[in-house]
KOLVEXLUM-404650 format. One record per residue (C-alpha): residue number from 0; residue in three letters; x, y, z. Coordinates in Angstrom, 1 decimal, always signed. Example, Ala and Ser with C-alpha at 12.3 -4.5 7.8 and 13.67 -1.06 7.14 Angstrom:
REM residues 2
{node 0, "ALA", {+12.3, -4.5, +7.8}}
{node 1, "SER", {+13.7, -1.1, +7.1}}
END
This chain:
REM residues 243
{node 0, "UNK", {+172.4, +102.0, +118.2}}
{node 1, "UNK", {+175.2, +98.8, +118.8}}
{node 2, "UNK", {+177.2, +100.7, +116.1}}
{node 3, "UNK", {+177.7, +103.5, +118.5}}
{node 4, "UNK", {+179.7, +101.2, +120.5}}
{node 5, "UNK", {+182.2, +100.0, +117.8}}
{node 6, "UNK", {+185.4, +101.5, +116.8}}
{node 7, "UNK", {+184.7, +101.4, +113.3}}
{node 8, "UNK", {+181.0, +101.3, +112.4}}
{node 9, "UNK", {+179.3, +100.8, +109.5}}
{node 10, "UNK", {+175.9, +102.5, +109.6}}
{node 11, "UNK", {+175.6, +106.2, +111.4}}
{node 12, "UNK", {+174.3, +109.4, +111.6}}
{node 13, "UNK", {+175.7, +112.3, +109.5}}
{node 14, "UNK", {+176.8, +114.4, +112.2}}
{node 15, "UNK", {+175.9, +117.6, +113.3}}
{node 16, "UNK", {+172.5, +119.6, +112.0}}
{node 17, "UNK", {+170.5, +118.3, +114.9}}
{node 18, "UNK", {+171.2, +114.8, +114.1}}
{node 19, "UNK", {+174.4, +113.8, +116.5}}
{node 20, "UNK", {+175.5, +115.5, +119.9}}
{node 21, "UNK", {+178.8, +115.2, +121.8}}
{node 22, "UNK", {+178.7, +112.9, +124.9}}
{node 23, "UNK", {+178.7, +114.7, +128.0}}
{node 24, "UNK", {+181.2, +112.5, +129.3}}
{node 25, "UNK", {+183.3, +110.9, +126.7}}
{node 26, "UNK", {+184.6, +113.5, +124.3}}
{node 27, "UNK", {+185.4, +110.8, +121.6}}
{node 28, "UNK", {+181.7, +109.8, +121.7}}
{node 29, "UNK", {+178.7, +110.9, +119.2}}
{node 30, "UNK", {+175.0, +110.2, +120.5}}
{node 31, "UNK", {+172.2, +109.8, +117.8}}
{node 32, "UNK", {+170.4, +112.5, +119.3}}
{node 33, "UNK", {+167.7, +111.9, +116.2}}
{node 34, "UNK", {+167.2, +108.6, +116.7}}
{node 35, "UNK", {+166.5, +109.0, +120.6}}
{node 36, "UNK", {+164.5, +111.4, +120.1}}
{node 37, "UNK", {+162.3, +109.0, +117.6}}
{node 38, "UNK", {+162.4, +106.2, +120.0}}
{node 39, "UNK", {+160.8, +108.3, +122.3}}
{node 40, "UNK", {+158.4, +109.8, +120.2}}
{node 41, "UNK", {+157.7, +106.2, +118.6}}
{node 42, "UNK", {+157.3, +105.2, +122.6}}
{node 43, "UNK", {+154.9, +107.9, +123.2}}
{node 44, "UNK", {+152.7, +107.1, +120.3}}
{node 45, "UNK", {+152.6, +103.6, +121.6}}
{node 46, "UNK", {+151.6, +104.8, +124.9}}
{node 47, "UNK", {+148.6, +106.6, +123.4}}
{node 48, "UNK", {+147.5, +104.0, +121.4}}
{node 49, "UNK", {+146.5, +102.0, +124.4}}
{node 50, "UNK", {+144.9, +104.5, +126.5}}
{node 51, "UNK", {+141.2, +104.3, +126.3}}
{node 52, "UNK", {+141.8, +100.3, +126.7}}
{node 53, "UNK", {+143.7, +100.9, +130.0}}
{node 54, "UNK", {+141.0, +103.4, +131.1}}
{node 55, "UNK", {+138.0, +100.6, +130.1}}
{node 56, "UNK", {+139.8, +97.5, +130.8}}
{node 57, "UNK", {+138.0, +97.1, +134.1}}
{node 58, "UNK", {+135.5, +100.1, +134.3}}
{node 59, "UNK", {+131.5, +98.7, +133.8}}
{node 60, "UNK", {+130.6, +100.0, +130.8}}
{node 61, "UNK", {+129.0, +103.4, +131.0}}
{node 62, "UNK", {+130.1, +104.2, +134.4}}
{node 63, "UNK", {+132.7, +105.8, +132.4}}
{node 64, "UNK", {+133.0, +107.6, +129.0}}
{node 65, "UNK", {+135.3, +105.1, +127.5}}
{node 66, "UNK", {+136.1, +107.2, +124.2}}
{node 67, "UNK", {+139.7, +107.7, +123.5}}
{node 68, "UNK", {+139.3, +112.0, +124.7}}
{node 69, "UNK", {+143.0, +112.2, +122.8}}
{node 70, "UNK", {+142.3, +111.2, +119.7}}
{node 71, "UNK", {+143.2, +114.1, +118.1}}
{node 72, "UNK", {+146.7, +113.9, +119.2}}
{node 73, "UNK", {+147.0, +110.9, +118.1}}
{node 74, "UNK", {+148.0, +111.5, +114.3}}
{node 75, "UNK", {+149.8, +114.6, +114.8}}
{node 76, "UNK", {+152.1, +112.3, +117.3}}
{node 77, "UNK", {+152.0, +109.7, +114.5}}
{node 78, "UNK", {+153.1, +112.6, +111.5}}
{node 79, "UNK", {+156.2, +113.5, +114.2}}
{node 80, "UNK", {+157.2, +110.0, +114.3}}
{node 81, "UNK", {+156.9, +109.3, +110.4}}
{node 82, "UNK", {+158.9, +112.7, +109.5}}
{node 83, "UNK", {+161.9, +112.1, +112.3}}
{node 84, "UNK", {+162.1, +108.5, +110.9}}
{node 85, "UNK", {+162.4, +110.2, +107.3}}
{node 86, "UNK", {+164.4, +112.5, +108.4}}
{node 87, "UNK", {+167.0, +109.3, +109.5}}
{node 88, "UNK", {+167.0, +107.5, +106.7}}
{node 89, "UNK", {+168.1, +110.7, +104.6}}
{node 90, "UNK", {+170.9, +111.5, +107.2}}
{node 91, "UNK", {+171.9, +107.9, +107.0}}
{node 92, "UNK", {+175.9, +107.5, +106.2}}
{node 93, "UNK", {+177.0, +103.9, +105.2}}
{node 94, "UNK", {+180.4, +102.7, +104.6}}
{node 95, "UNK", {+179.9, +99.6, +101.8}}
{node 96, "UNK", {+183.6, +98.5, +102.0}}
{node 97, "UNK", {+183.4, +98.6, +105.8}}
{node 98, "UNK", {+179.7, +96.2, +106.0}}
{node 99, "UNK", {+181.3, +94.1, +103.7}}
{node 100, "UNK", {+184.4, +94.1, +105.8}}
{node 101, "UNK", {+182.1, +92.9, +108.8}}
{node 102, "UNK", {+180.0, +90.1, +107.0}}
{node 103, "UNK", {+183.6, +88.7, +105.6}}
{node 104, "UNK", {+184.6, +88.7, +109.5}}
{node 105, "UNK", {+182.0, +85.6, +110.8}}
{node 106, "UNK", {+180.3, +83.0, +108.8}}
{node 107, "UNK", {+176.8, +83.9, +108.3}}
{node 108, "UNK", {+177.6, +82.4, +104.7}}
{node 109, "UNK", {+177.3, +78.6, +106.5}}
{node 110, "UNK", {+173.9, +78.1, +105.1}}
{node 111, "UNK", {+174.4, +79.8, +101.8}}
{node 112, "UNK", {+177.1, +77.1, +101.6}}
{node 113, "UNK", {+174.4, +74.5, +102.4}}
{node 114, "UNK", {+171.7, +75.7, +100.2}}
{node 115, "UNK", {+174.2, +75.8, +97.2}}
{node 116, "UNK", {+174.9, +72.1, +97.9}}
{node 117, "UNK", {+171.0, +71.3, +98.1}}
{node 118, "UNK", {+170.2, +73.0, +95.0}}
{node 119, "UNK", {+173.3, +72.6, +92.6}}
{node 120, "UNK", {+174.4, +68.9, +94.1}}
{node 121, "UNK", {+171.5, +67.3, +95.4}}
{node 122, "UNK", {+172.6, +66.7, +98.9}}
{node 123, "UNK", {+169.6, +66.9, +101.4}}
{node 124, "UNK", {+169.8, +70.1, +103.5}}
{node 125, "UNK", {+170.7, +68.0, +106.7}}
{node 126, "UNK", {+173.9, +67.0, +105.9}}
{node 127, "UNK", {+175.2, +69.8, +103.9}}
{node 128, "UNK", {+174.2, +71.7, +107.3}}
{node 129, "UNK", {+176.6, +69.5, +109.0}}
{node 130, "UNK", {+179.7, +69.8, +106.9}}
{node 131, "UNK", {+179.0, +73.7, +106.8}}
{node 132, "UNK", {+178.6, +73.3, +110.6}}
{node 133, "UNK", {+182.3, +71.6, +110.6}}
{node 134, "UNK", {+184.0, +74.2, +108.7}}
{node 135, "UNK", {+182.4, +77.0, +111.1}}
{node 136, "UNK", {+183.9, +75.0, +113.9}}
{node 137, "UNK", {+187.6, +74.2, +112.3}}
{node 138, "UNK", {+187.6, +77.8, +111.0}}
{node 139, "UNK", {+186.9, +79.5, +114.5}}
{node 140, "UNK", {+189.1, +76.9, +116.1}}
{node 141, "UNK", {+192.4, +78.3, +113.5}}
{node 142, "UNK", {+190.7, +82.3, +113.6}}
{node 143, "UNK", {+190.1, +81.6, +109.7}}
{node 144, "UNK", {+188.0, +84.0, +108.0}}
{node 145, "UNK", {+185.8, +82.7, +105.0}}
{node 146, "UNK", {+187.5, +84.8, +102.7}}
{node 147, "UNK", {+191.0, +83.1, +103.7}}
{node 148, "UNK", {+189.1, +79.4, +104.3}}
{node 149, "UNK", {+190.7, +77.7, +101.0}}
{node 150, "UNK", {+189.0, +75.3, +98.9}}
{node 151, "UNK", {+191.6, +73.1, +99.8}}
{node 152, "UNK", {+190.7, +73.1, +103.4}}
{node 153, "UNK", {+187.2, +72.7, +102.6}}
{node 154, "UNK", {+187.7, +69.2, +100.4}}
{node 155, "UNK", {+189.7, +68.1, +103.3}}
{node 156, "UNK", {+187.0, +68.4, +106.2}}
{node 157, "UNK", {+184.5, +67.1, +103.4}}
{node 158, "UNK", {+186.2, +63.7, +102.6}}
{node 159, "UNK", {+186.3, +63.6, +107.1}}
{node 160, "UNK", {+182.4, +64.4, +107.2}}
{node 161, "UNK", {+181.6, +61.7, +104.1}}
{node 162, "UNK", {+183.5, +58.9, +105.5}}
{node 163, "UNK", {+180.7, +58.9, +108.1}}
{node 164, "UNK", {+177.6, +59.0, +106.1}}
{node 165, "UNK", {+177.0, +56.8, +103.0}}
{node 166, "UNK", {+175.1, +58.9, +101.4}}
{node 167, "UNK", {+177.4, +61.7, +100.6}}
{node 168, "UNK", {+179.1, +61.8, +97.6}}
{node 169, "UNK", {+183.0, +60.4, +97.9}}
{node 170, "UNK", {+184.5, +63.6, +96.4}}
{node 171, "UNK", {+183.5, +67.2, +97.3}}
{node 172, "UNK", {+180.6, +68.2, +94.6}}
{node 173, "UNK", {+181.1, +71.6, +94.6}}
{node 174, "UNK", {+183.9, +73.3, +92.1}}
{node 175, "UNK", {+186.2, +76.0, +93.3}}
{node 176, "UNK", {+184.5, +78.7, +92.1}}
{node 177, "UNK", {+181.4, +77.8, +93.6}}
{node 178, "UNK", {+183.3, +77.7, +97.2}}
{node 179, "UNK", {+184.4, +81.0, +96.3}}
{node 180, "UNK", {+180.7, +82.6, +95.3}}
{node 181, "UNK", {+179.0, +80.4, +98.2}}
{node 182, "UNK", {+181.2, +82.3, +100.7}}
{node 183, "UNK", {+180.8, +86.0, +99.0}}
{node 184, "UNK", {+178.2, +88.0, +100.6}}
{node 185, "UNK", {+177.5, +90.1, +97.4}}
{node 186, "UNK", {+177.4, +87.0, +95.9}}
{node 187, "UNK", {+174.6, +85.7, +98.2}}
{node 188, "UNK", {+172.3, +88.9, +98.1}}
{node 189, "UNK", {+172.8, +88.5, +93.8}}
{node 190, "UNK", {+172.1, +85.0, +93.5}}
{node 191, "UNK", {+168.6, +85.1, +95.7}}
{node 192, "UNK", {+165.4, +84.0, +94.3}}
{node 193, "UNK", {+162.7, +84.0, +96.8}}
{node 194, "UNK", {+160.3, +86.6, +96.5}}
{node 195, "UNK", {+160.8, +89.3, +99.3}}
{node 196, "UNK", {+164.4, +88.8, +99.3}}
{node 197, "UNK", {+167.6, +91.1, +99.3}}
{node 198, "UNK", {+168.2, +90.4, +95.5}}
{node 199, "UNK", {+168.3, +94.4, +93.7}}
{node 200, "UNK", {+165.7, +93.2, +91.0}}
{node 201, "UNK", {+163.2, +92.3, +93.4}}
{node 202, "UNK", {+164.0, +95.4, +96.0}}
{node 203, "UNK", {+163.1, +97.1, +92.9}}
{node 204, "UNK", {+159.5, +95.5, +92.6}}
{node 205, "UNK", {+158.8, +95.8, +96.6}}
{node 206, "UNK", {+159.7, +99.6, +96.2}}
{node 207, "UNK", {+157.4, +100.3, +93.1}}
{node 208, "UNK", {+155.0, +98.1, +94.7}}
{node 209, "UNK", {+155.1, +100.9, +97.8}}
{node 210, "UNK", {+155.0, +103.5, +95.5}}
{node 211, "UNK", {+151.9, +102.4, +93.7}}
{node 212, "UNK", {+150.2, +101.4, +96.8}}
{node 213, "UNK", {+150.9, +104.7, +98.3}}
{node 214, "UNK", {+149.5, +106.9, +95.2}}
{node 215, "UNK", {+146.3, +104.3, +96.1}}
{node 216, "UNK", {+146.3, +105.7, +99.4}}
{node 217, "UNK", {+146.5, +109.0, +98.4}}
{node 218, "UNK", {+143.6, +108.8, +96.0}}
{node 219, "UNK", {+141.5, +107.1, +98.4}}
{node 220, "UNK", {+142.3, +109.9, +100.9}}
{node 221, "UNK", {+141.5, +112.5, +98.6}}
{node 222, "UNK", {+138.1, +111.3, +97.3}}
{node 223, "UNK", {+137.0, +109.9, +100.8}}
{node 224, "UNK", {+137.7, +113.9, +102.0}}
{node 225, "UNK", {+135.5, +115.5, +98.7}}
{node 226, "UNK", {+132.7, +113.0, +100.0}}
{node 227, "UNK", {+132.9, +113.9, +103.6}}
{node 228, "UNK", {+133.1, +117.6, +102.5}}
{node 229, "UNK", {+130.2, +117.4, +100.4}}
{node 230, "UNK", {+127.8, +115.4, +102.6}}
{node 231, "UNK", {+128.6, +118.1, +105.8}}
{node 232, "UNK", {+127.6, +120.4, +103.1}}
{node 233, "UNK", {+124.6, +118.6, +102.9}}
{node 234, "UNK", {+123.7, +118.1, +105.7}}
{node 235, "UNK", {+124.2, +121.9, +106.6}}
{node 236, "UNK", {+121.5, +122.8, +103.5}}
{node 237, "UNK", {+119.5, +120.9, +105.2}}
{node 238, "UNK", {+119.5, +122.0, +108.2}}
{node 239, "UNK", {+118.5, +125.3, +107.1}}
{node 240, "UNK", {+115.7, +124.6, +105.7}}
{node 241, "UNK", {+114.3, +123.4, +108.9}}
{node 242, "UNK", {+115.3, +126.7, +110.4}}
END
């Protein structure tokens, strides 16, 4: 939704098909009519969830016939919800030179820029927080960007921040082309090793992971209906014999 309100975004709605309208009052504006519409759908839901707890919260039980009486709309509510939120994420347009453009615009790389001095130098997390924390503030001071902050710049504040603690290395430890990679967004998501994280090879895993847990589902969902099916077959033989 905050991309609506920039100039320039980086993440919206193909338009037109159902999935954007024209503002009533600002000519120049596109609403994500789809993804109002799923909010308030997802909203709903939510509602629904609750509603035999807000009906038996304070009701003695059996005064009242505390069984959820719309449970059956439940998971058609649920199924509109799932297919509007597919429905967004294939009408999704996204402008990689433009995110990029906005990641390059603030320092969100600070702490790669401490982690990369933790892991590759040694230098305990603390202080290489700090003398990422004084670049942030000498670079928004001058309206520097990280692409345009030069290694230079950054030895400078480095020998300032290591007069005043001992245990920092005299010299900046880092080399220049690990300023520039520390400092490169693409760079970041690459070089990531934790398991969950951005990095493509392990987006890969989480998303055949889905997959196979989803075929899972499936299977369970399919054999759990055969059994049902058969034992209400059952149970109807049964009952004719007794007739």
């Amino acid at each position: 939704m905050q991309q609506y309100a920039q100039p320039r975004p980086w993440i919206i709605l193909k338009e037109g098909g159902g999935n954007t309208y024209v503002s009533s009052a600002m000519p120049q504006k596109r609403n994500p009519g789809l993804l109002n519409s799923c909010r308030t759908d997802a909203s709903t839901l939510l509602g629904m969830s609750v509603e035999a707890m807000f009906r038996s919260h304070n009701i003695p039980a059996g005064m009242a016939d505390g069984r959820l009486s719309g449970a059956r709309d439940i998971m058609p509510q649920a199924s509109k919800v799932l297919t509007s939120m597919d429905k967004i994420l294939n009408n999704l347009v996204i402008d990689p030179a433009r995110s990029l453009e906005e990641l390059n615009l603030d320092w969100t790389c600070s702490q790669e820029i401490a982690d990369e001095l933790m892991k590759n130098h040694g230098i305990p997390f603390r202080m290489g927080h700090h003398f990422a924390s004084e670049i942030v503030t000498y670079a928004r001071a001058h309206d520097i960007t990280p692409r345009d902050f030069t290694y230079e710049d950054a030895k400078a504040i480095y020998a300032k921040v290591s007069v005043s603690d001992p245990n920092l290395p005299r010299s900046f430890p880092m080399t220049e082309e690990e300023w520039q990679h520390a400092k490169d967004p693409a760079s970041i998501v690459r070089n990531r090793k934790v398991k969950g994280g951005p990095q493509p090879a392990e987006l890969d895993k989480m998303i055949q992971m889905a997959k196979d847990d989803l075929a899972d589902n499936k299977a369970w969902t399919e054999e759990t209906e055969k059994k049902l099916a058969s034992a209400e077959q059952k149970l109807n033989q049964d009952f004719d014999k007794l007739l």
